[in-house]
CHARMM-style PDB file with segment names, atoms N, HN, CA, C and O in Angstrom:
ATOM      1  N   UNK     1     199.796 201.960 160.738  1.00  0.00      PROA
ATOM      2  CA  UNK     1     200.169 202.520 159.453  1.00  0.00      PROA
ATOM      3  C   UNK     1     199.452 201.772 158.339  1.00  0.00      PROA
ATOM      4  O   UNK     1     199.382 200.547 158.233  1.00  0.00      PROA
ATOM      5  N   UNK     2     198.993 202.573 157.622  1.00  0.00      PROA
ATOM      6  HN  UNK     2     199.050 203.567 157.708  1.00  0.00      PROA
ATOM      7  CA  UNK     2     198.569 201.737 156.320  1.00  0.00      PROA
ATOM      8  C   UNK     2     199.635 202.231 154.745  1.00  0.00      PROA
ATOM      9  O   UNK     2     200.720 202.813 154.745  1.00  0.00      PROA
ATOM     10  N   UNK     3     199.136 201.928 154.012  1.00  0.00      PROA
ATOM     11  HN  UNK     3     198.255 201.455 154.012  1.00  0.00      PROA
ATOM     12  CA  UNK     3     199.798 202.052 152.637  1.00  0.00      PROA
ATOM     13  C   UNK     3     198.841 202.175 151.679  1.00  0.00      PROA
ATOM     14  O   UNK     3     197.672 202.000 152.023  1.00  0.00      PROA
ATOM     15  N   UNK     4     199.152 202.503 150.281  1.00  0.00      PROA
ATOM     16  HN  UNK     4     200.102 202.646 150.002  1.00  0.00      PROA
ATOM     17  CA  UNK     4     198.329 202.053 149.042  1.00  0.00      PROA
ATOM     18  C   UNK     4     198.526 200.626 148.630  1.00  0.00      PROA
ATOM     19  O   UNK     4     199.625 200.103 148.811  1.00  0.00      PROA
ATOM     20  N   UNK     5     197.619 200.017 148.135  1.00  0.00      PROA
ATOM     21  HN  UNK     5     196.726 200.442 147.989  1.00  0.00      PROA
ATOM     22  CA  UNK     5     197.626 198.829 147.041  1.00  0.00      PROA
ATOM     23  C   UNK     5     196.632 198.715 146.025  1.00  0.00      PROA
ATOM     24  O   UNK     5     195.530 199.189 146.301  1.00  0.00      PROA
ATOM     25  N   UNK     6     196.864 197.930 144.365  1.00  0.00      PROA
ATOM     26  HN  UNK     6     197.759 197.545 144.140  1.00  0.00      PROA
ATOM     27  CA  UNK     6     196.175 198.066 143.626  1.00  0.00      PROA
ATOM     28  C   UNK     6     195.695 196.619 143.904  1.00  0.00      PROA
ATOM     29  O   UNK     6     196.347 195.717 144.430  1.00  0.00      PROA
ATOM     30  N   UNK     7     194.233 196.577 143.376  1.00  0.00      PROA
ATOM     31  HN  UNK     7     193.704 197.310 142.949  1.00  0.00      PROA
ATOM     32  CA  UNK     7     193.158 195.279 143.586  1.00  0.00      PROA
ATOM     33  C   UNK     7     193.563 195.085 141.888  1.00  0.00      PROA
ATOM     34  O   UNK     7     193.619 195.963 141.027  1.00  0.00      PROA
ATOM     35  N   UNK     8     193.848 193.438 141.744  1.00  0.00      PROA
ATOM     36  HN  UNK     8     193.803 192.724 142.443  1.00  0.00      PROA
ATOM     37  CA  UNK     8     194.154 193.761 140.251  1.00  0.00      PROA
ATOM     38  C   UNK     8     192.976 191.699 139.691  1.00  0.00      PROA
ATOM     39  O   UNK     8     192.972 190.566 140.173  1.00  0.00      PROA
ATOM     40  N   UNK     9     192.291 192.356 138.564  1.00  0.00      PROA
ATOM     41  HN  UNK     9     192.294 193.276 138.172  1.00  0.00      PROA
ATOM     42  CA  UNK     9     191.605 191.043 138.296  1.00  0.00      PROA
ATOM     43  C   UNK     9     192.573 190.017 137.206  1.00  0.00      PROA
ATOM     44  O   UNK     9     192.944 190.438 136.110  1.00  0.00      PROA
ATOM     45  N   UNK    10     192.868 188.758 137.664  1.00  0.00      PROA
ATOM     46  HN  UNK    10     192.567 188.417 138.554  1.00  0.00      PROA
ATOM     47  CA  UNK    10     193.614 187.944 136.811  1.00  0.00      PROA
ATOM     48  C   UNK    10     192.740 186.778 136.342  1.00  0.00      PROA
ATOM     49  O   UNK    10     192.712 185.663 136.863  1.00  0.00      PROA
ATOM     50  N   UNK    11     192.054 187.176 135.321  1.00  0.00      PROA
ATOM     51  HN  UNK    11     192.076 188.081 134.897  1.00  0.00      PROA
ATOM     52  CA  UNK    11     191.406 186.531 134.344  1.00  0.00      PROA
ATOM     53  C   UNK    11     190.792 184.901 134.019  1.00  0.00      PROA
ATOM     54  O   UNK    11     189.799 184.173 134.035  1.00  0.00      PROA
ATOM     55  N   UNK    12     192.360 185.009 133.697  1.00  0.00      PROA
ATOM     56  HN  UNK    12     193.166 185.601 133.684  1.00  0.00      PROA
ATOM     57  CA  UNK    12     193.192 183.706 133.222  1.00  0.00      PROA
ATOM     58  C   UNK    12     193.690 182.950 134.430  1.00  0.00      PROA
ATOM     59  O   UNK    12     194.414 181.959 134.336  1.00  0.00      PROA
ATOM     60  N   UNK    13     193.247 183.488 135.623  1.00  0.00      PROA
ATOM     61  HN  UNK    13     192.659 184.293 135.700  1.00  0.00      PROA
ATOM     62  CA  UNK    13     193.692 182.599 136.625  1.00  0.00      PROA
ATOM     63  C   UNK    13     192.613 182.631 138.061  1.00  0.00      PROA
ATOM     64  O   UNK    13     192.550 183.677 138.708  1.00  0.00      PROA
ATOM     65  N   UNK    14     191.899 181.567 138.428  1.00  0.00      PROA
ATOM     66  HN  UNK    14     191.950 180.718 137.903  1.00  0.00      PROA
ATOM     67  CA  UNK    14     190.691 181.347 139.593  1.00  0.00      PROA
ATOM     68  C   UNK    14     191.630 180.953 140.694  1.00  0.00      PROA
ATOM     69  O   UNK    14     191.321 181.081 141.878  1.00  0.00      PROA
ATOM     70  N   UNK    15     192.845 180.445 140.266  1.00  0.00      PROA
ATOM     71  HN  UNK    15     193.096 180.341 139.303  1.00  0.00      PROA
ATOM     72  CA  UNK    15     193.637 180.236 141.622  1.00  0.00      PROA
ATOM     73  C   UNK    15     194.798 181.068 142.042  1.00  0.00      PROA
ATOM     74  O   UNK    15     195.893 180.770 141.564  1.00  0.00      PROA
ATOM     75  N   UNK    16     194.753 181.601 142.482  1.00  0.00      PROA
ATOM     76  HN  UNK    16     193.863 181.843 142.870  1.00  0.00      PROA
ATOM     77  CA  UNK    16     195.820 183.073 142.690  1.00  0.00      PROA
ATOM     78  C   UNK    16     196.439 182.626 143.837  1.00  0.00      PROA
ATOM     79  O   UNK    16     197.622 182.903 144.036  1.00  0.00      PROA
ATOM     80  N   UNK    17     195.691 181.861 144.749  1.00  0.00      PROA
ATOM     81  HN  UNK    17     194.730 181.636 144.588  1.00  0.00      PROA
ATOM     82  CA  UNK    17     197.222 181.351 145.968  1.00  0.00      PROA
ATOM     83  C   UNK    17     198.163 180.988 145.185  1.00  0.00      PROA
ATOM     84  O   UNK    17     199.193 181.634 144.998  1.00  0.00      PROA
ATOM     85  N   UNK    18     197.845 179.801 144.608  1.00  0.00      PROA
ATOM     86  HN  UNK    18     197.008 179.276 144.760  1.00  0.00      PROA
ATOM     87  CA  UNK    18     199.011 178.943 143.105  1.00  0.00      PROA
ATOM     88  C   UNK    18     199.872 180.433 143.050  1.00  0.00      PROA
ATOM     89  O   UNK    18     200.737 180.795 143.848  1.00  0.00      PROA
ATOM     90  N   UNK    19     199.408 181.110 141.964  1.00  0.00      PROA
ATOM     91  HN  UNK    19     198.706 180.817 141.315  1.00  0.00      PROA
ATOM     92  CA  UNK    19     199.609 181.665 141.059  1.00  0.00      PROA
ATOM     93  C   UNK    19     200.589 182.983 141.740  1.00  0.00      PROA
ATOM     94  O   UNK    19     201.284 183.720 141.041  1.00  0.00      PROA
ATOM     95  N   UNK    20     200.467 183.087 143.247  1.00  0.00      PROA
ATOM     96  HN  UNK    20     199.902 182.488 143.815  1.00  0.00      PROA
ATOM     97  CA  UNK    20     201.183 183.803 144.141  1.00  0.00      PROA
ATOM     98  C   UNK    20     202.732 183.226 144.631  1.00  0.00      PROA
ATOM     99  O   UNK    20     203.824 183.706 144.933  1.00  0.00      PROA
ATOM    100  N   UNK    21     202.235 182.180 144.532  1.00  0.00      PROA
ATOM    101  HN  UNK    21     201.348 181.789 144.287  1.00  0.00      PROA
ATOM    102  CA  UNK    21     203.464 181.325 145.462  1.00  0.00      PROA
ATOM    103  C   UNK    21     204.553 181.305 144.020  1.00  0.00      PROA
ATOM    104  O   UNK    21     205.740 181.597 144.168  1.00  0.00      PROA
ATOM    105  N   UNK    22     204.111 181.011 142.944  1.00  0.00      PROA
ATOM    106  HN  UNK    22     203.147 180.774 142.824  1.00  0.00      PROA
ATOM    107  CA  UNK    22     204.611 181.217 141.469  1.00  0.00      PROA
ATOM    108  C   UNK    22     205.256 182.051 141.379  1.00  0.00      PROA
ATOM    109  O   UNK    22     206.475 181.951 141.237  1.00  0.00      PROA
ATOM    110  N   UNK    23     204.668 183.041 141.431  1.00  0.00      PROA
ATOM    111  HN  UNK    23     203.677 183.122 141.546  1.00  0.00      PROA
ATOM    112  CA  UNK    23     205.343 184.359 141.409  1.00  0.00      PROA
ATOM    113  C   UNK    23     206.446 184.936 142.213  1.00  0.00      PROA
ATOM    114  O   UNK    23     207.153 185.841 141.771  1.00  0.00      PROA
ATOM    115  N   UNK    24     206.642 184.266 143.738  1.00  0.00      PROA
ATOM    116  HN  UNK    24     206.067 183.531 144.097  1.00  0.00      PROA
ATOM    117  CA  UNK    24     207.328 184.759 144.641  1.00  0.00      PROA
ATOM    118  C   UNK    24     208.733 183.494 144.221  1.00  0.00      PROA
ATOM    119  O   UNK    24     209.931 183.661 143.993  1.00  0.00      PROA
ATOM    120  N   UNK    25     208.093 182.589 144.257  1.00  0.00      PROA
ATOM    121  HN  UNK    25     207.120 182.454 144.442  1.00  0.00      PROA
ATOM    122  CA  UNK    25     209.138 181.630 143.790  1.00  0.00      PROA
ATOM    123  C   UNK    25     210.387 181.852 142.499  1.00  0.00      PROA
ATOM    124  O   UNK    25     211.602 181.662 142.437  1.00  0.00      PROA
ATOM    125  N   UNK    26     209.129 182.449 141.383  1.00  0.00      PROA
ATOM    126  HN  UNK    26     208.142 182.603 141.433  1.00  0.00      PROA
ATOM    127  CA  UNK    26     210.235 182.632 139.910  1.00  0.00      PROA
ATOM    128  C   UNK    26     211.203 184.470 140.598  1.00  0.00      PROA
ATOM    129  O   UNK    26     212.358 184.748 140.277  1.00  0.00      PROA
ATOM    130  N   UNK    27     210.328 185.357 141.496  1.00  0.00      PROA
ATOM    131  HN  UNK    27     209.390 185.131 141.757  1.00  0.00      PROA
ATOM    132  CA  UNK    27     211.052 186.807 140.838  1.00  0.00      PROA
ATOM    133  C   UNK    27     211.032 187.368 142.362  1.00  0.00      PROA
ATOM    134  O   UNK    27     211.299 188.569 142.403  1.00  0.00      PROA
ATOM    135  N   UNK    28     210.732 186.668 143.839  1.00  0.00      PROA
ATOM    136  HN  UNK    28     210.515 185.693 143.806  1.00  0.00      PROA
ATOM    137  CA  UNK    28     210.688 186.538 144.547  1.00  0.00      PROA
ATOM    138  C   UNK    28     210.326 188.064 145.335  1.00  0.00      PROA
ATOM    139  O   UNK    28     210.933 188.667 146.220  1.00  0.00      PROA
ATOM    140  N   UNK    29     208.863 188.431 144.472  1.00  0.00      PROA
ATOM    141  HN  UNK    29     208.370 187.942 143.753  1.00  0.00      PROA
ATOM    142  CA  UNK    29     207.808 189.311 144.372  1.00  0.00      PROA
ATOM    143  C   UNK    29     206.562 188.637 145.537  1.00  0.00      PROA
ATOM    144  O   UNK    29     206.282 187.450 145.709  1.00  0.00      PROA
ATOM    145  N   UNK    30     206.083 189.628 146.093  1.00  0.00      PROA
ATOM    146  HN  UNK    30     206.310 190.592 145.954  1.00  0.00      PROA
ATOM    147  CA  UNK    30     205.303 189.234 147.293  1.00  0.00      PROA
ATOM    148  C   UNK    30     204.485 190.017 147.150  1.00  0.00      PROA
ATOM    149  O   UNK    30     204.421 191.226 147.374  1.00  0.00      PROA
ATOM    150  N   UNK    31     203.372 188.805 146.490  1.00  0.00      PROA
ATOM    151  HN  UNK    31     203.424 187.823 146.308  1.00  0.00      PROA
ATOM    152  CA  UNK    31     201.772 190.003 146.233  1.00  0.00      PROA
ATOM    153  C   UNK    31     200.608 189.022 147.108  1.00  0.00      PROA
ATOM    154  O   UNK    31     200.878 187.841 147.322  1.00  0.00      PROA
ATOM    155  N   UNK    32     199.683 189.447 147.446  1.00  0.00      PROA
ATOM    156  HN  UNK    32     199.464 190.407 147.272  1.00  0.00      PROA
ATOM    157  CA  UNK    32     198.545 189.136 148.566  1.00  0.00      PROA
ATOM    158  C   UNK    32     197.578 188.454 147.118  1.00  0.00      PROA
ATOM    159  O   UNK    32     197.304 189.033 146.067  1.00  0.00      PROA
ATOM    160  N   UNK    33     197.176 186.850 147.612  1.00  0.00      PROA
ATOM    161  HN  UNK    33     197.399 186.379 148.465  1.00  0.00      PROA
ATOM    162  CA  UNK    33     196.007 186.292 146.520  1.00  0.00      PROA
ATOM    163  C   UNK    33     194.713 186.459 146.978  1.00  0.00      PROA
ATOM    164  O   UNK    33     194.447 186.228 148.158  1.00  0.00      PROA
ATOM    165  N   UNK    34     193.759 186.881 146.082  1.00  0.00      PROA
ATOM    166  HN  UNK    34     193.975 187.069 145.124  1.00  0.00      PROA
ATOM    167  CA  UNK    34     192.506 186.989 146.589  1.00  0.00      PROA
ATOM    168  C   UNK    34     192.207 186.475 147.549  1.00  0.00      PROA
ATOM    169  O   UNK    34     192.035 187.014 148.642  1.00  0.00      PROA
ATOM    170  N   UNK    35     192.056 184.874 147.161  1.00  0.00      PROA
ATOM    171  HN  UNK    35     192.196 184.437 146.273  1.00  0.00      PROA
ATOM    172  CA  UNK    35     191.723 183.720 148.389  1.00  0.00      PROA
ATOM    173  C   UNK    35     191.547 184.385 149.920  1.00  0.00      PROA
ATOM    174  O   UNK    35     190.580 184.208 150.661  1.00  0.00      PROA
ATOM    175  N   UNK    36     192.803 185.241 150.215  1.00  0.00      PROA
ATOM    176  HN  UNK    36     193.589 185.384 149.613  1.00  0.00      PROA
ATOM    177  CA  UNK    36     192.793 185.777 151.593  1.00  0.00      PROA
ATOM    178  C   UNK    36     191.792 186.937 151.990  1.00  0.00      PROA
ATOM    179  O   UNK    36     191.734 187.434 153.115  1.00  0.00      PROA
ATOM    180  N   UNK    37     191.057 187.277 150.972  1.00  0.00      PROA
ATOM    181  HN  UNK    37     191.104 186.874 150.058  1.00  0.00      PROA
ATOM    182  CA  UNK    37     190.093 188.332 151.129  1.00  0.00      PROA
ATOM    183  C   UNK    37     188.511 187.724 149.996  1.00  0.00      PROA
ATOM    184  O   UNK    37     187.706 188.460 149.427  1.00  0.00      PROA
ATOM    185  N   UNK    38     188.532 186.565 150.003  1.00  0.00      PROA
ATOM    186  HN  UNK    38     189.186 185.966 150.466  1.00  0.00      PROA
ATOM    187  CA  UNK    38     187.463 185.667 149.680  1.00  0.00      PROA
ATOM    188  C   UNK    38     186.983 186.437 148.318  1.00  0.00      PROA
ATOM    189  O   UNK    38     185.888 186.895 147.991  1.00  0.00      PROA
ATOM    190  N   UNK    39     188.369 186.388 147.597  1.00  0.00      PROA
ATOM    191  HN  UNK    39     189.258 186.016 147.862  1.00  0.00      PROA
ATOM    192  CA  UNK    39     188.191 187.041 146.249  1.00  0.00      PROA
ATOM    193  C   UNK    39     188.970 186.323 145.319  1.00  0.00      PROA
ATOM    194  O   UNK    39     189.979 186.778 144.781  1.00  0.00      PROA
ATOM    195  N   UNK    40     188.406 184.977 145.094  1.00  0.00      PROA
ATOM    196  HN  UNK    40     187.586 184.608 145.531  1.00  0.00      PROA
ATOM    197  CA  UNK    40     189.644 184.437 143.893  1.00  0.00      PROA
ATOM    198  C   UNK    40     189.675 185.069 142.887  1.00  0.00      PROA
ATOM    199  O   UNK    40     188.785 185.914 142.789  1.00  0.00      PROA
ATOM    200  N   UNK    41     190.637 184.958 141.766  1.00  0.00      PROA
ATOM    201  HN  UNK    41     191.360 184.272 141.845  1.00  0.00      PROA
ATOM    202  CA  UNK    41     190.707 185.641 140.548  1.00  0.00      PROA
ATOM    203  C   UNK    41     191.610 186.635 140.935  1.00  0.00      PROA
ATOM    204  O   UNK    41     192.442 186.881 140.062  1.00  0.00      PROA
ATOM    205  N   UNK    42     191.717 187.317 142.014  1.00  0.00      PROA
ATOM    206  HN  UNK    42     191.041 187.117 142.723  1.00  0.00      PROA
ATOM    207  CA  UNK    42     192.561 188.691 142.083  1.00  0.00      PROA
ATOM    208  C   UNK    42     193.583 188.681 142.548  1.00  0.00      PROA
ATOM    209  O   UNK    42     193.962 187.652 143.107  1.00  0.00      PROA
ATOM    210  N   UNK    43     194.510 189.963 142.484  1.00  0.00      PROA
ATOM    211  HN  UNK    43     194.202 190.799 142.030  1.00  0.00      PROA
ATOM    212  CA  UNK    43     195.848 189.577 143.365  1.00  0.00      PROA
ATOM    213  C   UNK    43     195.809 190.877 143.910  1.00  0.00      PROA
ATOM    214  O   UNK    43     195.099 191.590 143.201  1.00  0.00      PROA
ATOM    215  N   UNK    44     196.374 191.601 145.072  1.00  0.00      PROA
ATOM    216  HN  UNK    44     196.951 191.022 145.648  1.00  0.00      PROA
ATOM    217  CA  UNK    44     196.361 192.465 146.033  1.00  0.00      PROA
ATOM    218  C   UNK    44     198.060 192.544 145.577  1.00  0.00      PROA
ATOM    219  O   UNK    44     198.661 191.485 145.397  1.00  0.00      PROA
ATOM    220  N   UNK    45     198.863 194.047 145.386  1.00  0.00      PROA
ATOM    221  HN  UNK    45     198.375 194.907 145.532  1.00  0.00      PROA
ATOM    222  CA  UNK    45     200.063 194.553 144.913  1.00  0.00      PROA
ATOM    223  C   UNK    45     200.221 195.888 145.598  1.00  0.00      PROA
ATOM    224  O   UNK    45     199.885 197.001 145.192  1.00  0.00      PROA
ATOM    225  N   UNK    46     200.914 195.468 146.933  1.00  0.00      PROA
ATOM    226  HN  UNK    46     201.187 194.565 147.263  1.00  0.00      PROA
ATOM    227  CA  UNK    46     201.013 196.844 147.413  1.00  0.00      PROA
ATOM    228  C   UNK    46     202.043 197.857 146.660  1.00  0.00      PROA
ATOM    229  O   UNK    46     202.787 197.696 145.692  1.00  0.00      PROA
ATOM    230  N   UNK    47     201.776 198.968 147.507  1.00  0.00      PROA
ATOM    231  HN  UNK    47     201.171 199.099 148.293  1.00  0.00      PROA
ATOM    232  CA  UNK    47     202.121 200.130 146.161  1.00  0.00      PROA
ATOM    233  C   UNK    47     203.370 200.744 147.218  1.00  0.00      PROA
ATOM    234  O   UNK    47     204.261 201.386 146.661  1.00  0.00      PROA
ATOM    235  N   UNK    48     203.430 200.612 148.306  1.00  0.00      PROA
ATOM    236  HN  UNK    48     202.706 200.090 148.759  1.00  0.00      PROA
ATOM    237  CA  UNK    48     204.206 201.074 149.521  1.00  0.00      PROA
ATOM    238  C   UNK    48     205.832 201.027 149.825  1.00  0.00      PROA
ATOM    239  O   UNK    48     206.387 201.358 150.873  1.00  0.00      PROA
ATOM    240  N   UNK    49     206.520 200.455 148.454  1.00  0.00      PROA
ATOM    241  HN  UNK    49     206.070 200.186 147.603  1.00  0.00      PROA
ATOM    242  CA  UNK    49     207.966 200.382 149.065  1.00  0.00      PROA
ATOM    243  C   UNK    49     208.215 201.779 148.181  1.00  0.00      PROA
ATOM    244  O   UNK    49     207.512 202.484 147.459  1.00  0.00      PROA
ATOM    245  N   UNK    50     210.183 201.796 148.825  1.00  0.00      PROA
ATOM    246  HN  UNK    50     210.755 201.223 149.412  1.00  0.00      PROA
ATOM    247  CA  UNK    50     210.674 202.721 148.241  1.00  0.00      PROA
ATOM    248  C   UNK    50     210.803 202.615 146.561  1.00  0.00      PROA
ATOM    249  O   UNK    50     210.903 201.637 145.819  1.00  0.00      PROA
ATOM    250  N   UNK    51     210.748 204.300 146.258  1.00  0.00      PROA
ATOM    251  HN  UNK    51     210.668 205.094 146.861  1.00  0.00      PROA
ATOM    252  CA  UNK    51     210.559 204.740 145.066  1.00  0.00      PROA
ATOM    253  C   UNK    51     211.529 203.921 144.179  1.00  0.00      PROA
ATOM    254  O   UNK    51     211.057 203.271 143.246  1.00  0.00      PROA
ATOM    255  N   UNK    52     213.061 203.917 144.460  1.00  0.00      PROA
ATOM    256  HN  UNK    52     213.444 204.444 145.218  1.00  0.00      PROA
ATOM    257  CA  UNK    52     214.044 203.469 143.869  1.00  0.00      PROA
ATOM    258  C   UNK    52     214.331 202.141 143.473  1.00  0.00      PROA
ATOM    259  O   UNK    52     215.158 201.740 142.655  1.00  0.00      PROA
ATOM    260  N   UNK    53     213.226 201.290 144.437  1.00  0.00      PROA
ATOM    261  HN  UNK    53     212.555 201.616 145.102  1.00  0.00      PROA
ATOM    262  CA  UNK    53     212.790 199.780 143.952  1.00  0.00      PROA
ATOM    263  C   UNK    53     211.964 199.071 142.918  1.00  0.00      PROA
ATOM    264  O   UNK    53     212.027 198.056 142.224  1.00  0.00      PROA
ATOM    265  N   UNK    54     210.916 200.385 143.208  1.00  0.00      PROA
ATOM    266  HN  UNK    54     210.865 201.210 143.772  1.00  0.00      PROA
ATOM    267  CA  UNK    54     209.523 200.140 142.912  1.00  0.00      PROA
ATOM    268  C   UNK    54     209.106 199.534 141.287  1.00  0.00      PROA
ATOM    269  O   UNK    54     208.291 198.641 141.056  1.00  0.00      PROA
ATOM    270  N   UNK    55     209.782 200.171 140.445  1.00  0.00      PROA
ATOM    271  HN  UNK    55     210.444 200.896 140.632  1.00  0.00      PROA
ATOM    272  CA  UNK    55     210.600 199.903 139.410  1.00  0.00      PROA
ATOM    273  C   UNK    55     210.448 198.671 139.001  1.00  0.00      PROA
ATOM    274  O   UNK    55     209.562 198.082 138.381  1.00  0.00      PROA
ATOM    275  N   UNK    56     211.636 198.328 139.531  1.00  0.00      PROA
ATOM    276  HN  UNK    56     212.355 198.806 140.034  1.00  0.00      PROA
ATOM    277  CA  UNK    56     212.421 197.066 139.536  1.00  0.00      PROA
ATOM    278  C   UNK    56     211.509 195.306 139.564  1.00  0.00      PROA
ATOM    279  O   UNK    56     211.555 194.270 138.901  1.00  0.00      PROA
ATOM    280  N   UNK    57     210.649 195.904 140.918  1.00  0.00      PROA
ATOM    281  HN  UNK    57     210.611 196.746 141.456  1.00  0.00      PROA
ATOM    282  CA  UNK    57     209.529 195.248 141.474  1.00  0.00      PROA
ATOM    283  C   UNK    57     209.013 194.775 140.465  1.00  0.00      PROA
ATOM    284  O   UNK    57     209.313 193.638 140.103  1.00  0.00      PROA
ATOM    285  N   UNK    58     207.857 195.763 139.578  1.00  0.00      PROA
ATOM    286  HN  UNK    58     207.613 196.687 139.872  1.00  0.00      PROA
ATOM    287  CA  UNK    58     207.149 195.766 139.116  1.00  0.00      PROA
ATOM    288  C   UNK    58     207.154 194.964 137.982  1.00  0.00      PROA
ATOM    289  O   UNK    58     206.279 194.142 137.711  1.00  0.00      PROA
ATOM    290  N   UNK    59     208.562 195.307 137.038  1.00  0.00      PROA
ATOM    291  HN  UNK    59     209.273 195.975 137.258  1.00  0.00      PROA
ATOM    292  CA  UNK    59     208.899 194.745 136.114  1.00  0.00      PROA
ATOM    293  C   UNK    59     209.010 193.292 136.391  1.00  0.00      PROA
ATOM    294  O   UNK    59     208.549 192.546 135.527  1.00  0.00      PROA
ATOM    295  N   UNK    60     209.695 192.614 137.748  1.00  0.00      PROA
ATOM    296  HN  UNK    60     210.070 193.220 138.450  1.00  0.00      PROA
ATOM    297  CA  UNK    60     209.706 191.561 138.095  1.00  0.00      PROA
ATOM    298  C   UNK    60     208.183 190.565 137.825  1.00  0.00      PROA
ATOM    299  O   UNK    60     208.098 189.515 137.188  1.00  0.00      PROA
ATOM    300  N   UNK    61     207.089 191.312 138.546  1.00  0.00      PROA
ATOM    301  HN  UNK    61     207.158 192.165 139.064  1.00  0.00      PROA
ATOM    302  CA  UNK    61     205.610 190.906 138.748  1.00  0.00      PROA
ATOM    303  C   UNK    61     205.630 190.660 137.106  1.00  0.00      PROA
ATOM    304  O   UNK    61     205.667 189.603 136.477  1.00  0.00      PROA
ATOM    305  N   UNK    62     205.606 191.533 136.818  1.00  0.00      PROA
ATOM    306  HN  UNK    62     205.576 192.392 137.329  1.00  0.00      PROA
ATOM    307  CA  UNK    62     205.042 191.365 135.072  1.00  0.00      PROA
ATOM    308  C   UNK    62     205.877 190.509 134.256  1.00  0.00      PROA
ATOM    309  O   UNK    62     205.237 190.145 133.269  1.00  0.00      PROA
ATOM    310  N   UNK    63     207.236 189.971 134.282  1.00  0.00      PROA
ATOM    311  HN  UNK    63     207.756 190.267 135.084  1.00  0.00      PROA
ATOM    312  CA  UNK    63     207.719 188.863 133.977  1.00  0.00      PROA
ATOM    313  C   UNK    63     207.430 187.681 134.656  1.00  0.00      PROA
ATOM    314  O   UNK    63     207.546 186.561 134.159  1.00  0.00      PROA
ATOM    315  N   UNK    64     206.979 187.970 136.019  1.00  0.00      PROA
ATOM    316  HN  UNK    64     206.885 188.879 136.424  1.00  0.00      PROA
ATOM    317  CA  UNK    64     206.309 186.290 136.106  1.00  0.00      PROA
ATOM    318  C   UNK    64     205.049 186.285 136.179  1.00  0.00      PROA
ATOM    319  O   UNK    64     204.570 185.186 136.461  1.00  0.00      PROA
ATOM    320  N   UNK    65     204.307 187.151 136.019  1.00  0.00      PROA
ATOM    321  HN  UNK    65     204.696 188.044 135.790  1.00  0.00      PROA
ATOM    322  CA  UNK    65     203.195 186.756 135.410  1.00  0.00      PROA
ATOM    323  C   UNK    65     202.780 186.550 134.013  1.00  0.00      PROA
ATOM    324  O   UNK    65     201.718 185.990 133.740  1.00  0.00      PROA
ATOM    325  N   UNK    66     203.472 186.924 133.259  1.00  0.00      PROA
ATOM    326  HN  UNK    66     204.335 187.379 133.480  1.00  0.00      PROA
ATOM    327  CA  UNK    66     203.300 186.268 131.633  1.00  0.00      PROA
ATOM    328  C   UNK    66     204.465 185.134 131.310  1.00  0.00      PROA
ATOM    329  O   UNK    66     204.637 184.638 130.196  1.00  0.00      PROA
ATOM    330  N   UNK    67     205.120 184.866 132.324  1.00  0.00      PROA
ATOM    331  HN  UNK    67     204.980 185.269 133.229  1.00  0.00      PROA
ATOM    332  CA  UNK    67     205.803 183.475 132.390  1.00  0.00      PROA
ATOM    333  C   UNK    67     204.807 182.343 133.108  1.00  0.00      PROA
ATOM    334  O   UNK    67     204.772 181.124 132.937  1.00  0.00      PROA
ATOM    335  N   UNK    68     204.208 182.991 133.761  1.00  0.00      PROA
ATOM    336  HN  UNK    68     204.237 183.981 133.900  1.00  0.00      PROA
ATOM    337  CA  UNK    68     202.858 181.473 134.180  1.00  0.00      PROA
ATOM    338  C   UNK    68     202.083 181.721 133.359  1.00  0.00      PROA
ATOM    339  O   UNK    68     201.389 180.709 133.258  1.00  0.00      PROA
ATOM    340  N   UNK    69     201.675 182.605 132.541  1.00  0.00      PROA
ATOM    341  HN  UNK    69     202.238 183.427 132.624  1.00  0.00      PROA
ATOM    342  CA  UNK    69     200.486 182.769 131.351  1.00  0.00      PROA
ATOM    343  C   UNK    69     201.042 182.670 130.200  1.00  0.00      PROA
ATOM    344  O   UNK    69     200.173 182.240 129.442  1.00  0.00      PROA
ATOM    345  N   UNK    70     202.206 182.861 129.525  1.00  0.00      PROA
ATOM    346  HN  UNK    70     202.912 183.210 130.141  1.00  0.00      PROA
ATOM    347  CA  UNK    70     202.222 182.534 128.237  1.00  0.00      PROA
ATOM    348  C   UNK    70     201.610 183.365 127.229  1.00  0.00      PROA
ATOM    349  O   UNK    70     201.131 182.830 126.230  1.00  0.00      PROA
ATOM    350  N   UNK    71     201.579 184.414 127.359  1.00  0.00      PROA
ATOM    351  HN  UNK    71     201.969 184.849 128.171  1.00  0.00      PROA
ATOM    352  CA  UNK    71     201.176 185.450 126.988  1.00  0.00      PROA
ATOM    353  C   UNK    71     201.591 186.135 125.391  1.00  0.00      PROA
ATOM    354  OT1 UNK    71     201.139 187.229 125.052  1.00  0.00      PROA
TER     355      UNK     71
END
């Protein structure tokens, strides 16, 4: 089985393992860091759960990512 995911470039950040483990830690969001596909800078955000979450998710990602950026 596969799924969708968006390839997303994070700028402001060359270390995205860090910046993953951050993220799962503050909103306990589980996104794939470049590093694992010899792409620092990026983060991998699958698109594949249920609809009624998805939401929820998202909003999560985007509060901890402008909580490690300062935005």
């Amino acid at each position: 089985e596969g799924g969708a995911f968006a390839w997303a470039k994070v700028p402001w950040a060359e270390d995205t393992l860090s910046l993953c483990e951050l993220v799962f830690a503050r909103r306990g969001v589980l996104v794939n860091p470049g590093e694992c596909f010899e792409s620092p800078g990026f983060i991998r955000v699958g698109l594949g759960q249920r609809p009624e979450s998805f939401a929820k998710s998202l909003q999560d990602l985007v509060a901890a990512l402008k909580s490690a950026r300062c935005w």
